[in-house]
N, C-alpha and C positions, 0 to 999 in steps of 0.2 A: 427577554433574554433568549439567544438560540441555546439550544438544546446541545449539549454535547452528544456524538455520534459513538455507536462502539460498532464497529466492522469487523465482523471474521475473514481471514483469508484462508482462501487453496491454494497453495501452489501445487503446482502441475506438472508430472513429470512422465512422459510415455499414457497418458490417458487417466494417467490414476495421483489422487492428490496424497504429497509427502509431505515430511517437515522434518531438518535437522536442526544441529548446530552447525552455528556461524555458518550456516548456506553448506555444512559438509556432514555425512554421516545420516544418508536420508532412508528413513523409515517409509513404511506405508501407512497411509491415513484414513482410505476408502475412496470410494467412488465421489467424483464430482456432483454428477447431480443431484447425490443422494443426499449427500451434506449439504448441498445449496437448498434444497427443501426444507431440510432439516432449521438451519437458520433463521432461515425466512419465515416459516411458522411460529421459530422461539425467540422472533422480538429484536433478530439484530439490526439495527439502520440501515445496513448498506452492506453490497460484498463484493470482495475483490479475489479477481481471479489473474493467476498470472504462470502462463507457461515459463518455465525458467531454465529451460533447455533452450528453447528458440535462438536466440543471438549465437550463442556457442556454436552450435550444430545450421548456422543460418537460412534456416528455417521460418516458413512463413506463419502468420498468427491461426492457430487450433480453432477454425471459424463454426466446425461442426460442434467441438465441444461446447463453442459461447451458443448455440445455438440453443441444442439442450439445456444447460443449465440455465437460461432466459426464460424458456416455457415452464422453470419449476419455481422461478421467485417472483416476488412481489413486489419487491425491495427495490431500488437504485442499486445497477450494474456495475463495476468497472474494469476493465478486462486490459493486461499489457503479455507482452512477450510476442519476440520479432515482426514486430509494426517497422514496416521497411521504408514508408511511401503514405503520400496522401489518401490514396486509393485502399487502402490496408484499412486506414482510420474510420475512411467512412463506410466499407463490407461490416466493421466491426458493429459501427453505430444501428447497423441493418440488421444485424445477426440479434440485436436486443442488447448491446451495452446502450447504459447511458453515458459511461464516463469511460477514455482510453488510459492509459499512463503510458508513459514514455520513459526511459531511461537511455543504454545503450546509445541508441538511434541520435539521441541529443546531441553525444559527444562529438559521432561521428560526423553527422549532418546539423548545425545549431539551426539553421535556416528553415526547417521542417517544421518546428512551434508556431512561428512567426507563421508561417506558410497555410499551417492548420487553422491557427486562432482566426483567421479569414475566411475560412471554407466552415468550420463547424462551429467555432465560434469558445472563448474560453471555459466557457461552464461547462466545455465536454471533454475540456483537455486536464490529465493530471501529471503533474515532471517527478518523478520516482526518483530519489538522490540514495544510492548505497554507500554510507560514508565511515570509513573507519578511523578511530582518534589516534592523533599524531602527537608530537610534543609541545606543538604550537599551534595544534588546532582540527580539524579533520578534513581527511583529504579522501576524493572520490573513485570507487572503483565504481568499473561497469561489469559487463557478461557474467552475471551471476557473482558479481565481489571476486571474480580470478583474473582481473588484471588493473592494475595499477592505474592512475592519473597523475597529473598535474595539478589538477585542479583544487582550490577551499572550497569544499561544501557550501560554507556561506556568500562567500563571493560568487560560485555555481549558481546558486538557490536565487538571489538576485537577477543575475543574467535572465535565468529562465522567465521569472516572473516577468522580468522587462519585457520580454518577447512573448509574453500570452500565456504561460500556463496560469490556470485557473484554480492548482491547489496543489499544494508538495505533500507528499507521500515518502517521508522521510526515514530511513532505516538503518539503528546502528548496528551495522555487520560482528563492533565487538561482544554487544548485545544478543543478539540471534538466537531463537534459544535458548537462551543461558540459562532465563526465569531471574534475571537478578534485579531487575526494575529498566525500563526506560533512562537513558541517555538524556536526565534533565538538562543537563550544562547547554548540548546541542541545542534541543528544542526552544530554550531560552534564547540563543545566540540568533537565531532563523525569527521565530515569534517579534523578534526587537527590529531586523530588518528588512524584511517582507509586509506588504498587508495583504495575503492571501491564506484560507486557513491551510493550517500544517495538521497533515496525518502521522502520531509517532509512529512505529513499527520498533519493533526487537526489543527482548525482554520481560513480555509477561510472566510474571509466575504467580503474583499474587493479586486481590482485590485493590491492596495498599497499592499495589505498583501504579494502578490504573488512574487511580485519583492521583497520585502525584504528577503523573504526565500532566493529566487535567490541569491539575489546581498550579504545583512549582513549573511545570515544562510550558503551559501556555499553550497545550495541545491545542485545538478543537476537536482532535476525533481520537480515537486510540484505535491501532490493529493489532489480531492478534490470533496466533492459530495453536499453537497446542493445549493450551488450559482450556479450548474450547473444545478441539477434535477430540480428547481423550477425557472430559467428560470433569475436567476436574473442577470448573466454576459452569455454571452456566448462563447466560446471556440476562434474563431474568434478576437470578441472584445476583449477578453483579451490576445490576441498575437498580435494585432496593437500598441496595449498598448504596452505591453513590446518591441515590434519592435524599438517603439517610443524614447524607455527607454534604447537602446544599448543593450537590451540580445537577446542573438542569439539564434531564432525559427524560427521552420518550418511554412511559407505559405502557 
């Protein structure tokens, strides 16, 4: 059986890693690489890092940052924000990610997946969906959740797979911070028509949160940054936890 993944995230704003609510009301968190060591020694799977200024400010991806923080971990990489270009993906891949994400750039250009998944191949691409619930269902913003779509989430999350992404990186923007649990409904909705694994994002607050993504959401991975930056579970403690609970994690 694979192991369920717990990934901490940075985001990234001006050099230095924040975290709000709903993508608004952004604190400071500390230094990137410092946390990225920090992680990486206490047991997390995977880290994701993602400048979340870039698109807005269009701006190119923070290659010095990936840079650094690649020489402090151990772990599998994966690095997004203002990936413009095929050329962007593969500096990335050079800089020490192992995995890109994409978001933005999708909407604007869908052809760019398709175009990647050729050059690097899917296991290095991840499609990043920010999707807020609607009355009928949840529909997609980009540039950091401040502008609106057209788009179903799930019918988006589809397309993308069609065209190569290698794994969704899913985030309920009503979620975000909140600390109120994972966005099971979604995760359900995506898990049932996709077969690539689904990353949740938004919502931790608790240990319970994480297993239920797991166990009711159909995760394979959970993300998550403030209950990890501010010390209030730790990466450890919450995989004895789930140890405890039947889901299969790394030690």
């Amino acid at each position: 059986m694979l192991t369920k993944r717990i990934i901490p995230c940075l985001d990234i704003l001006d050099g230095r890693v924040v975290k709000g609510k709903r993508f608004e009301n952004l604190i400071d968190a500390g230094d990137p690489a410092t946390l990225a060591a920090r992680y990486s020694s206490g047991g997390a799977d995977e880290l994701v890092i993602l400048d979340i200024s870039a698109s807005l400010r269009g701006r190119k991806p923070f290659f010095d940052i990936v840079r650094k923080v690649a020489s402090e971990v151990a772990i599998p990489l994966t690095v997004g924000g203002g990936i413009r270009a095929i050329d962007d993906i593969i500096e990335l891949l050079r800089c020490g990610a192992d995995k890109v994400t994409l978001n933005t750039v999708l909407v604007e250009n869908p052809g760019l997946l398709s175009e990647a998944a050729k050059r690097v191949g899917s296991q290095a691409l991840v499609a990043s969906i920010d999707a807020r619930r609607m009355i009928d269902g949840w529909s997609v913003r980009v540039k950091s959740g401040t502008h609106e779509t057209h788009l179903d989430a799930v019918e988006w999350a589809c397309r993308l797979v069609a065209c190569g992404a290698g794994e969704l990186l899913i985030t309920s923007i009503d979620r975000d911070g909140m600390k109120t649990g994972y966005d099971c409904e979604l995760l359900r909705a995506l898990s049932k028509s996709v077969r690539v694994p689904i990353v949740a994002s938004g919502g931790a607050g608790t240990k319970a949160h994480i297993l239920e993504a797991l166990e009711d959401g159909n995760a394979d991975a959970v993300l998550a940054a403030s209950i990890f930056h501010f010390d209030e579970i730790t990466i450890r403690e919450l995989k004895l936890f789930l140890k405890s609970q039947n889901i299969p994690v790394r030690l």
